[in-house]
Wavefront OBJ file of the C-alpha trace (Angstrom):
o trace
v 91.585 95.565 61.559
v 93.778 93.814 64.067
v 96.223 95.550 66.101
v 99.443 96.289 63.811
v 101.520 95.528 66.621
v 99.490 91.983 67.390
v 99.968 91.267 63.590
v 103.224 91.312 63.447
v 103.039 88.495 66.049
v 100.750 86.754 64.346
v 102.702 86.774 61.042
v 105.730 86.002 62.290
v 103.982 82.785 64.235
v 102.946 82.072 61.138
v 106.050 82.442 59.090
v 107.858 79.949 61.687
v 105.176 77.223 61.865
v 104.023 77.787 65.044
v 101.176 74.955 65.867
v 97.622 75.431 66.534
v 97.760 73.821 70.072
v 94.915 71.472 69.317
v 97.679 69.554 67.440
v 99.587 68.680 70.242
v 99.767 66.616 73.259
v 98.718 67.684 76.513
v 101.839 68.171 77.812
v 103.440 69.932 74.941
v 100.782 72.217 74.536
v 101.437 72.989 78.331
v 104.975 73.953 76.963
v 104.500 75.861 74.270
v 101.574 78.104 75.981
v 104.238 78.773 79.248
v 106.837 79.976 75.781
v 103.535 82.170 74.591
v 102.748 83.805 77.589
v 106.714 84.881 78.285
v 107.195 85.960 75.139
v 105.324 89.160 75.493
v 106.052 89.675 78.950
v 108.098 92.863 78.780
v 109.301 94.378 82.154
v 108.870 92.981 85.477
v 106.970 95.428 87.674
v 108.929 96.036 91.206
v 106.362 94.724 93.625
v 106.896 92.212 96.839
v 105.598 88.487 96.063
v 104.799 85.898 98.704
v 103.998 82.534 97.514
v 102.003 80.982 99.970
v 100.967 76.810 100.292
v 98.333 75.540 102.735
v 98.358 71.741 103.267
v 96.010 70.155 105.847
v 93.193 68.276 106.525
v 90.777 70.279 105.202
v 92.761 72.569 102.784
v 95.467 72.337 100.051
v 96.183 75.982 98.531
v 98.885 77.560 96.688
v 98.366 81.184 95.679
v 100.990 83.900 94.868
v 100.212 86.983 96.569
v 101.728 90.399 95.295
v 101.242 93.417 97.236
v 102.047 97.232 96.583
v 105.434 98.620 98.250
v 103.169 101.227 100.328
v 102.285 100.199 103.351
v 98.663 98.481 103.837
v 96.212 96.697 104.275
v 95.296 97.648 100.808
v 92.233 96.068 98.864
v 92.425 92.648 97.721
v 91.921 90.950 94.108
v 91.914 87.270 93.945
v 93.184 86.607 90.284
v 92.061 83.506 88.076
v 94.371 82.615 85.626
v 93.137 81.524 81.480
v 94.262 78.285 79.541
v 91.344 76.214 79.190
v 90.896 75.124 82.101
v 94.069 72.878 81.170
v 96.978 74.972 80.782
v 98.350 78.165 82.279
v 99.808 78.198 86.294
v 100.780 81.153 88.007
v 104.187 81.573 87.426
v 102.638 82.419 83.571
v 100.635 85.120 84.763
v 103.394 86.298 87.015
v 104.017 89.499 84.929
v 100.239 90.310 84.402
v 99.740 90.054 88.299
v 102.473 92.188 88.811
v 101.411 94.393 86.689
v 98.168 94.496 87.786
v 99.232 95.160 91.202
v 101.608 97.462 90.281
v 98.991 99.662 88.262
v 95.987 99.378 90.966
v 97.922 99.384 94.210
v 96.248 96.496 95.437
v 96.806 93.291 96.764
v 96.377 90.630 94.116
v 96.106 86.789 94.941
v 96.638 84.807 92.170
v 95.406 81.219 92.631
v 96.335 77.857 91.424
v 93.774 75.419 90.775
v 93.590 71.719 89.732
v 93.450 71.085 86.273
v 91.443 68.455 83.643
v 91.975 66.248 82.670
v 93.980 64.656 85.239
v 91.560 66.415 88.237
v 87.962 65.959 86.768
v 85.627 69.004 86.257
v 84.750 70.760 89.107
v 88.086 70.526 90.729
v 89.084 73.943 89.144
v 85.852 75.097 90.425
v 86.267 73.997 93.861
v 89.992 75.132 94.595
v 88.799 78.680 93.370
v 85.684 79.150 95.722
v 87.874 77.664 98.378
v 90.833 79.555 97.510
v 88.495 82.963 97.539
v 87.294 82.006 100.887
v 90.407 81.175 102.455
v 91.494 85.059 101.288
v 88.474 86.583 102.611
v 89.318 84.870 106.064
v 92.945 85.420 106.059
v 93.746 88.864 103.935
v 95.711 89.605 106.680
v 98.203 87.751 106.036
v 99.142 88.871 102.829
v 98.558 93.079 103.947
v 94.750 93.000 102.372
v 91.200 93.933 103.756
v 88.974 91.882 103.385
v 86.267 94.011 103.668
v 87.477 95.441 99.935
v 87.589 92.120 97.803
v 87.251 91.741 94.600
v 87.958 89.209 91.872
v 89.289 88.794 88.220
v 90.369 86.208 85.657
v 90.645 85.792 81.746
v 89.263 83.567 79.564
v 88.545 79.928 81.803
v 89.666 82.383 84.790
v 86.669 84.580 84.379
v 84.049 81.658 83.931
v 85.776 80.537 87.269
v 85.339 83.899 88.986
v 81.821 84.775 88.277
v 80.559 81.020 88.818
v 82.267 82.002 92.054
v 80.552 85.191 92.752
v 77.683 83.239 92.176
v 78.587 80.716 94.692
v 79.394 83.355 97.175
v 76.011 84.916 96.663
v 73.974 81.548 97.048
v 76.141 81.031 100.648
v 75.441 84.599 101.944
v 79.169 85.718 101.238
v 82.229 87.078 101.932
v 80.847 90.096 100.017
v 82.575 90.732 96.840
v 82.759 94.855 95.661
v 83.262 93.546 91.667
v 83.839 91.046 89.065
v 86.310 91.664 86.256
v 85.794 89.515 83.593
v 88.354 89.298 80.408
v 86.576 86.976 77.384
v 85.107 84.310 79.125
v 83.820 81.197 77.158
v 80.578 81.774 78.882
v 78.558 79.335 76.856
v 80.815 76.571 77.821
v 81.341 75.481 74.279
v 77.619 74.660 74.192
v 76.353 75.451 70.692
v 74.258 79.196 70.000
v 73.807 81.900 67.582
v 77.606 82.700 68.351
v 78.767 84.277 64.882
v 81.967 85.273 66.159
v 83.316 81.810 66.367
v 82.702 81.412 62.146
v 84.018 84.804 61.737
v 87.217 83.961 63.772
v 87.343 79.913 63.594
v 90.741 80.398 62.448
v 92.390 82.576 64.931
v 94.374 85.148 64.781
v 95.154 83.607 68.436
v 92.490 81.080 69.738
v 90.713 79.062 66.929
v 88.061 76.602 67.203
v 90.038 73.778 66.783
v 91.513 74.780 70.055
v 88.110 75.502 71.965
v 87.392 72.314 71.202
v 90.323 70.635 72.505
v 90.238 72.531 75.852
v 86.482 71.422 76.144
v 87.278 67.702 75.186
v 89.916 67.526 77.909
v 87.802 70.473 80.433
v 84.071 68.412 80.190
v 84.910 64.786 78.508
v 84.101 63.558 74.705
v 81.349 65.299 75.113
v 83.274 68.787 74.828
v 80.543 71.145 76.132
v 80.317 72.212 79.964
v 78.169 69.392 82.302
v 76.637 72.616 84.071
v 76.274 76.152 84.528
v 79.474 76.769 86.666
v 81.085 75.719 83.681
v 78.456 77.476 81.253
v 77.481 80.717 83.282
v 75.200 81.577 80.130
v 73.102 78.818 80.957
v 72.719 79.675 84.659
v 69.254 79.588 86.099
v 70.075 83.457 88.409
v 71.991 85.778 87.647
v 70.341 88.307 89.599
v 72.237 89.719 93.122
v 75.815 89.693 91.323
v 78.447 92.333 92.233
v 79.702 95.215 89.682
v 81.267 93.776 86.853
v 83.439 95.021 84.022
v 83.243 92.805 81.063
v 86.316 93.261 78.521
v 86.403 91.940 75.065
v 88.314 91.492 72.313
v 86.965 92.042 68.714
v 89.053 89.397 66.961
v 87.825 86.647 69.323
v 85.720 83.461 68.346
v 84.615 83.887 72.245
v 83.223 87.816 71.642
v 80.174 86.785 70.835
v 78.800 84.648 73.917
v 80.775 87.342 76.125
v 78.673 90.008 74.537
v 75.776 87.554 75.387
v 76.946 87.234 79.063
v 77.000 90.941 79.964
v 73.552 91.667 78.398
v 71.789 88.581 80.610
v 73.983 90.104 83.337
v 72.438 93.559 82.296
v 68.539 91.676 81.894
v 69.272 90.405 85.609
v 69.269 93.711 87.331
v 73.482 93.846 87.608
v 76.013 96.730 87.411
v 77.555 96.063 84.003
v 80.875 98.233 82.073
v 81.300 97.086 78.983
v 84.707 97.263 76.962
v 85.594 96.161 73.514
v 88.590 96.742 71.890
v 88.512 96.531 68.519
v 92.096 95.482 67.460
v 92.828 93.195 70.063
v 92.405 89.419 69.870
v 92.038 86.724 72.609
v 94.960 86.474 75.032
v 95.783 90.089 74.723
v 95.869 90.917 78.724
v 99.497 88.517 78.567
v 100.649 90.320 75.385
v 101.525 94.549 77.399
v 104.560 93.739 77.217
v 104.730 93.467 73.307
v 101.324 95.175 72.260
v 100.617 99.188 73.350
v 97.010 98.757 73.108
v 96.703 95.774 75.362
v 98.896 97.409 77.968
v 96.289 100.278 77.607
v 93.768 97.763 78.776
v 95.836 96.090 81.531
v 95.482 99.762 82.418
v 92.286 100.416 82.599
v 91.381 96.932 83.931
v 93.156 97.925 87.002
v 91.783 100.923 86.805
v 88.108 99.787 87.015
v 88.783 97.243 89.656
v 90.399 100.618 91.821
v 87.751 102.442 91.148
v 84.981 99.726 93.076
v 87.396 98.806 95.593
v 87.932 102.285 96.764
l 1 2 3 4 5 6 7 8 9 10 11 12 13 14 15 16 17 18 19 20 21 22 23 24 25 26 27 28 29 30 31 32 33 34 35 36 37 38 39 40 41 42 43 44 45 46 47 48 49 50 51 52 53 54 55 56 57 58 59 60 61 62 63 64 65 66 67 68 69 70 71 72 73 74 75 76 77 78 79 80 81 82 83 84 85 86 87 88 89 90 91 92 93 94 95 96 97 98 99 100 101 102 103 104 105 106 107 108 109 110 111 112 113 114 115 116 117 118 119 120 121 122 123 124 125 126 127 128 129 130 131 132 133 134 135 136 137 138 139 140 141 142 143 144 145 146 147 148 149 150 151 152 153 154 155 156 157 158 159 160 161 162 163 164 165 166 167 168 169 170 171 172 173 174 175 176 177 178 179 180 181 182 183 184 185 186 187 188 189 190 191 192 193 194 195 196 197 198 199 200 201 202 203 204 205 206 207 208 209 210 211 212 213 214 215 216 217 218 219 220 221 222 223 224 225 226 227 228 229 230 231 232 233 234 235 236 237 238 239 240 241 242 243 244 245 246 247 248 249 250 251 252 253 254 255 256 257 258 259 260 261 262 263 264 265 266 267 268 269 270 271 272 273 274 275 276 277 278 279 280 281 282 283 284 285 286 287 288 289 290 291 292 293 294 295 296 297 298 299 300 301 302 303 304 305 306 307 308 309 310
């Protein structure tokens, strides 16, 4: 039974005609997911923010970092924001970063990355490893240690950050102490004995229509990920991966193939908490402001990623 908070919601998207965003234009859906994501964002946490852009010859970064009032250098997560690949920007996640920083008291480093379809798959892929590496170099600068770095992203964002750690492992580092991972579409829309996406096709927040539409404009007509960054499921090694806490939601055409990801993390030797709540549906870590029980997990997300950065 969903959440009787998150139903409430629901219905009343439903009551008003609220679109399925694979009806839309790009651009409009762009809208209309920025109105989503601040409509349950509840109160601001007090935290300092730095927004920080790199531009040279050989980088071109914008993160927002937010640190804890106390003084530092305090751990470090790098956060990957959801969307698709194609929607969502930091100042949508501003209230979960805060939040998250606020509840952990650590650094978080919330990074932009290109998006599809107007910067071609890997460009996401590419700004986030460099974005990671440009924090492990320079946590410094925004009162973190490097030395305690982890990382963390929903949805896209978590098929970004553990192709990432994976990246990082391949090159010999910087070392990572954990992975948070919040319902990643870990099979990169490639087709598998998925049930969940039947059983939820239709929502109550992310239907398949939708998947679809992200992966058309993600990966091209052909709508399923060109490789494993994009497809972490189908990755060759998954062995030599840091701690990772896998969170998923029970009303989610994606719980399926994230259920699938932690076991073949768990097969490859890995560290792995899982979490499932049962009433939530995908999105929830944007909905604490609205929804008790996904403030409960904001929660205990930050407290898991304390917990290895310690």
């Amino acid at each position: 039974m969903l959440d009787h908070q998150l139903q409430a919601i629901v219905d009343q998207a439903r009551t008003s005609g609220a679109p399925d965003l694979a009806d839309l234009p790009l651009h409009a859906a762009r809208a209309v997911y920025r109105q989503i994501l601040a409509a349950a964002d509840g109160p601001v946490a007090d935290v300092e923010v730095h927004d920080i852009h790199e531009r040279s010859a050989d980088t071109n970064l914008t993160l927002r970092a937010y640190l804890p009032r106390a003084a530092g250098p305090h751990p470090v997560v790098v956060y990957l924001h959801g969307g698709g690949y194609v929607l969502g920007d930091i100042d949508g996640y501003d209230a979960v970063c805060r939040r998250l920083c606020a509840d952990g008291g650590f650094v978080v480093a919330s990074l932009a990355y290109r998006q599809p379809p107007e910067h071609a798959w890997p460009a996401p892929l590419e700004d986030a490893l460099a974005g990671v590496r440009w924090v492990a170099r320079h946590a410094g600068r925004i009162g973190g240690d490097a030395t305690r770095l982890a990382l963390a992203g929903d949805s896209a964002g978590a098929v970004l950050a553990t192709s990432v750690a994976r990246r990082l492992r391949d090159a010999g580092g910087p070392a990572l102490r954990g992975q948070a991972l919040l319902y990643p579409p870990a099979a990169g829309n490639h087709p598998g004995d998925y049930p969940s996406r039947e059983r939820h096709a239709d929502g109550p927040t992310l239907t398949r229509r939708t998947m679809d539409f992200f992966s058309r404009h993600a990966f091209g007509p052909a709508g399923v990920a060109p490789d494993e960054d994009g497809a972490p499921l189908r990755a060759a090694d998954l062995r030599g991966l840091p701690p990772t806490l896998l969170q998923l939601a029970a009303h989610d055409p994606l719980r399926d193939e994230g259920l699938a990801y932690a076991q073949a993390l768990q097969r490859a030797g890995n560290a792995v908490t899982l979490v499932e709540y049962h009433g939530l549906a995908h999105g929830y870590l944007s909905m604490g402001g609205a929804v008790a029980a996904a403030r409960l997990a904001q929660r205990q997300l930050a407290d898991w990623l304390g917990m290895v950065l310690d």
